[in-house]
Structures are given as structure tokens and as C-alpha cells.
N, C-alpha and C positions, 0 to 999 in steps of 0.2 A: 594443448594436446600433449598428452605424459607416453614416454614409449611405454608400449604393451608386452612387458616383461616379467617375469618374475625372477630371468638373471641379472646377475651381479653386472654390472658396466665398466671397463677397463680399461676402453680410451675410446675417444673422441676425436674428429678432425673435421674443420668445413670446407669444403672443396667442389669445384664444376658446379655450386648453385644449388647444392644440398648439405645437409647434415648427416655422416656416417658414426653411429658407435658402434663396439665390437663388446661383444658379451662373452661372459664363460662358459656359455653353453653354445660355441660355435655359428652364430651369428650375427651377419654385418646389418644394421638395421639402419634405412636411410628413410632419411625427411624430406619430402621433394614439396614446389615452390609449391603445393595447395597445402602444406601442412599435412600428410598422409604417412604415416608411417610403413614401409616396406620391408621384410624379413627378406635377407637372403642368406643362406646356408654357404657356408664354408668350411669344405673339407667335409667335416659327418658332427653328428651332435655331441661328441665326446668330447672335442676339441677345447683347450683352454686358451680362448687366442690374450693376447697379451698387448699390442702394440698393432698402431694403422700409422703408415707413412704415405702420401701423394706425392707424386712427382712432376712437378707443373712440365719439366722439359718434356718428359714420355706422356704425360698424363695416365698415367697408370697409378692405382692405389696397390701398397703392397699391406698383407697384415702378417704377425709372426704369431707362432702359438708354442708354448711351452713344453711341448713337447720334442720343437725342434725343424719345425717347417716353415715355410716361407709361402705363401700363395700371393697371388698376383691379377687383379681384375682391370680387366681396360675398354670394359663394357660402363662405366659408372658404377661400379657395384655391384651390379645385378648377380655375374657370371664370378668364379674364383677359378683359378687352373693352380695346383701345387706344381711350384718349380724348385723348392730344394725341399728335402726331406732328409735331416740328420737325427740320430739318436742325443746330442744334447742340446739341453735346454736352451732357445738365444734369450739371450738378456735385454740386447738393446740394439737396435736395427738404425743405422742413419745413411743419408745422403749426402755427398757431398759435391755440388755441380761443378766447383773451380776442376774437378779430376774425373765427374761423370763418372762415379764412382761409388756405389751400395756396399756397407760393411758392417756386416751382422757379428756380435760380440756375443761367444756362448760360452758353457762349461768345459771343464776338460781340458780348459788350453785350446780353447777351438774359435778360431775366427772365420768367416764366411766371406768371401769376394765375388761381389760382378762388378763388371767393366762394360757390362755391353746392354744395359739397360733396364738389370734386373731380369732376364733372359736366362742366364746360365749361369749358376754360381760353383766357386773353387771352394773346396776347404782346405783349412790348412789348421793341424794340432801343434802350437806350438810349446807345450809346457800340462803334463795332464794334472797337475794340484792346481791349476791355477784356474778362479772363474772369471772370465771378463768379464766387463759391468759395465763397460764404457766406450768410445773410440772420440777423437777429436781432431781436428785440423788445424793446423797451421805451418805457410805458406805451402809448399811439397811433401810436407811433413805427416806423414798419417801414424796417431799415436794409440794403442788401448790400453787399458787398465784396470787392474780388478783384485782379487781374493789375493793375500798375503804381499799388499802393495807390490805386485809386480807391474813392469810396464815393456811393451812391445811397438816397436818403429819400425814402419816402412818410409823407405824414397823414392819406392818405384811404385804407387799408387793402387798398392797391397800386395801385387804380385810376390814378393816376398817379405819377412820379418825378421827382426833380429831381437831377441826378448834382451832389454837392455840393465834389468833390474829384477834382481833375484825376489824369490818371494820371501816377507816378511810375516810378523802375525798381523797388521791392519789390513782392512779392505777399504779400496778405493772402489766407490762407486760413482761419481761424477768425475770431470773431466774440465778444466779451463787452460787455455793455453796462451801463454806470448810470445812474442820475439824481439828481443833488447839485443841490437848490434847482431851479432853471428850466430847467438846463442837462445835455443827455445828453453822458456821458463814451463813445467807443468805442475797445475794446483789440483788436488784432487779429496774431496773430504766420502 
């Protein structure tokens, strides 16, 4: 069975016993156990969504769209409710459970925080040349990084940041991290 699309596909995730992709023409299209493909709308048909994350602890799926929003379905799919809505683009949306903790990486110098389950998000501009691309974990450590290799640290599980690394001309768009003795290593190509 082929989805019944004529849009582009942008990501993919299997979750609760289905298959969801997310198209650039603003919708979430799931595959339920007969093999049926289902359209549901998110947000309006203009929308370029980008990115689907699940959350096994909430069971909520979240998707992002490049325009700068965040929706949130905890129906399986079916239903979206937007719960942030900013003017720049997010690049890359993760979860991190050790901190229970959503942190969406946008343009502008702008990172996006919830703490409460994907529920409420904080923004925060921390540097406007700079794009995030990225954020990554390690142990307490919440790191981003992105457009003129700059890189930003929280300790206190995003509530605030301190941008640690001035921008340069590479862009870091991934993110690997270690910890040898005291000290965290980050790789970033």
C-alpha cells in the first residue's frame, strides 16, 4: 500500500502500533494495523512541517514546522493543538528523558524550552547571527550548536544559557558529546 500523496515526505516515526509521516504540505499521514492510510491536517495546508518526535513517557507525538511552531497530538494523531508559535525557523526539536526535558534549536539565536511535558514552551534569543542546528546531552549538561560554530550551555536543564563559543565561519550541524574525567568533549561536523 504506497501513501496517497503527491507531497514531498519529511520524516517518518513508528509509534503506538502505527506508522506516521509528515509531508510538506501540512499533513500527518498514519498507517493503522489493516494497512489504511489516514490524512490528518496539521495546522492549515500551507504549513512545511519538518520534523515528528513521540514521547513514550507522555505519549504524545510532537511535529515542528519551519515556519517556527510546535503542535502537539495526544490523540494518536488524529487531532494537532499548536502549542508554540514563533517567528523563526526550528531546526531540530529533541527530547531528553534523564531531564524530562523538550529543546527545540531555531534561527536567530533562539532556543525553545519545556519542562513540563511539551505543554508550555520558554524562548529564549541567545545570540541573533547565530542558527542552531543542533542540541545534545551529556550527564546535566544540555549543549547547542550551530551557524558560525558557536556553542551554548545550560546546567540547569535549559532554564538558562550561557553561549560559550563565539561565532566563527563553520557551521555545526550535528552534535556528539563525551565526558573523560571532569571534562565534556563536543564533536560537531
Amino acid at each position: 500500500d504506497s501513501l496517497p500523496t503527491d507531497a514531498d515526505v519529511t520524516d517518518a516515526i513508528a509509534a503506538q502500533d502505527q506508522l506516521i509521516v509528515i509531508t510538506n504540505d501540512g499533513a500527518a499521514w498514519s498507517k493503522n494495523a489493516a494497512g489504511q492510510w489516514l490524512r490528518n491536517e496539521v495546522g492549515n495546508k500551507n504549513l512545511y512541517l519538518t520534523q515528528i518526535h513521540f514521547s513514550k513517557a507522555s505519549e504524545k507525538f510532537f511535529v515542528v514546522t519551519s515556519s517556527g511552531e510546535i503542535y502537539l497530538s495526544d490523540d494518536r494523531s488524529k487531532h494537532w493543538a499548536l502549542v508554540y508559535s514563533g517567528s523563526e525557523p526550528i531546526n531540530r526539536l529533541e527530547y531528553f528523558d534523564q531531564l524530562d526535558v523538550w529543546v527545540a534549536a531555531a534561527d536567530q539565536g533562539v532556543l525553545v524550552i519545556s519542562a513540563d511535558g511539551g505543554n508550555t514552551w520558554k524562548r529564549q534569543r541567545l545570540h541573533s547571527q547565530i542558527s542552531f542546528e543542533a542540541v545534545s546531552l551529556q550527564g546535566d549538561c544540555l549543549m547547542a550548536v550551530g551557524g558560525g560554530g558557536a556553542m551554548a550551555i545550560s546546567w540547569d536543564q535549559g532554564q538558562s544559557w550561557k553561549l560559550v563559543k563565539d561565532p566563527m565561519p563553520q557551521v555545526i550541524q550535528s552534535l556528539n558529546s563525551v565526558k573523560l574525567n571532569s571534562e565534556i568533549y563536543a564533536v560537531g561536523s
